[in-house]
N, C-alpha and C positions, 0 to 999 in steps of 0.2 A: 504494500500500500504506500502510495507516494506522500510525502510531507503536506500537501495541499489537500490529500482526500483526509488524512486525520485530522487536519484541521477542520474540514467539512465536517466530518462525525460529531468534532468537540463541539462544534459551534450548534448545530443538529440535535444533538445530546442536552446541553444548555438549555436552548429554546425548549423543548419538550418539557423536561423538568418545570421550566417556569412558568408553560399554562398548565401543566397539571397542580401544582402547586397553587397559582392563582385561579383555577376555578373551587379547589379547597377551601381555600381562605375567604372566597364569595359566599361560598354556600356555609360555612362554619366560621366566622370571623376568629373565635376564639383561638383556633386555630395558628393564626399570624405568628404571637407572640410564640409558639414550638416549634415553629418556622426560624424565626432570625435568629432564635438560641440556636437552636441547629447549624446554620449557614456562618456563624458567628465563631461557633466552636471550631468548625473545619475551618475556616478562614483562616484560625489560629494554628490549627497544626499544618495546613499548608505552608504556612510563613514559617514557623519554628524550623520544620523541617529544608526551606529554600527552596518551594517548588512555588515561586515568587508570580508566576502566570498562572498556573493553580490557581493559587489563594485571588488573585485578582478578579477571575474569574466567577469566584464563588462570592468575592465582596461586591460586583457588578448584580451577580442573583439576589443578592439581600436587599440590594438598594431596590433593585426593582420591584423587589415584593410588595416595600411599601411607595415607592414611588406614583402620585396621582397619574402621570403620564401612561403609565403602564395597565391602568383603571380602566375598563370596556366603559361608553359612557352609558347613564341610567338611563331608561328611556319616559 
């Protein structure tokens, strides 16, 4: 697999994660806060460890969990 198709997976992989994630947190709000512990935690042993695009990664997912822009609008 070439460098550009894993990259496609990661990015793929990501995306996935964060509507299934974001339609949890729609439908259970409670939810959220088990969320950004969770993304929060990994963020941190991405970084301890030095997988420094890792962790970035995973701190882009948290932001977006709660970020409005990322919010389907109400109808």
């Amino acid at each position: 697999m070439t460098a550009a198709s894993l990259a496609q997976v990661k990015i793929g992989t990501e995306a996935l994660a964060l509507c299934i994630a974001g339609v949890l947190c729609e439908r259970d709000p409670s939810l959220l806060a088990a969320f950004r512990e969770r993304v929060e935690m990994l963020y941190h042993i991405l970084d301890d460890r030095g997988d420094h695009e890792a962790a970035a990664m995973v701190g882009a997912f948290g932001r977006a969990l709660v970020d409005p822009a990322f919010k389907r609008p109400s109808n």
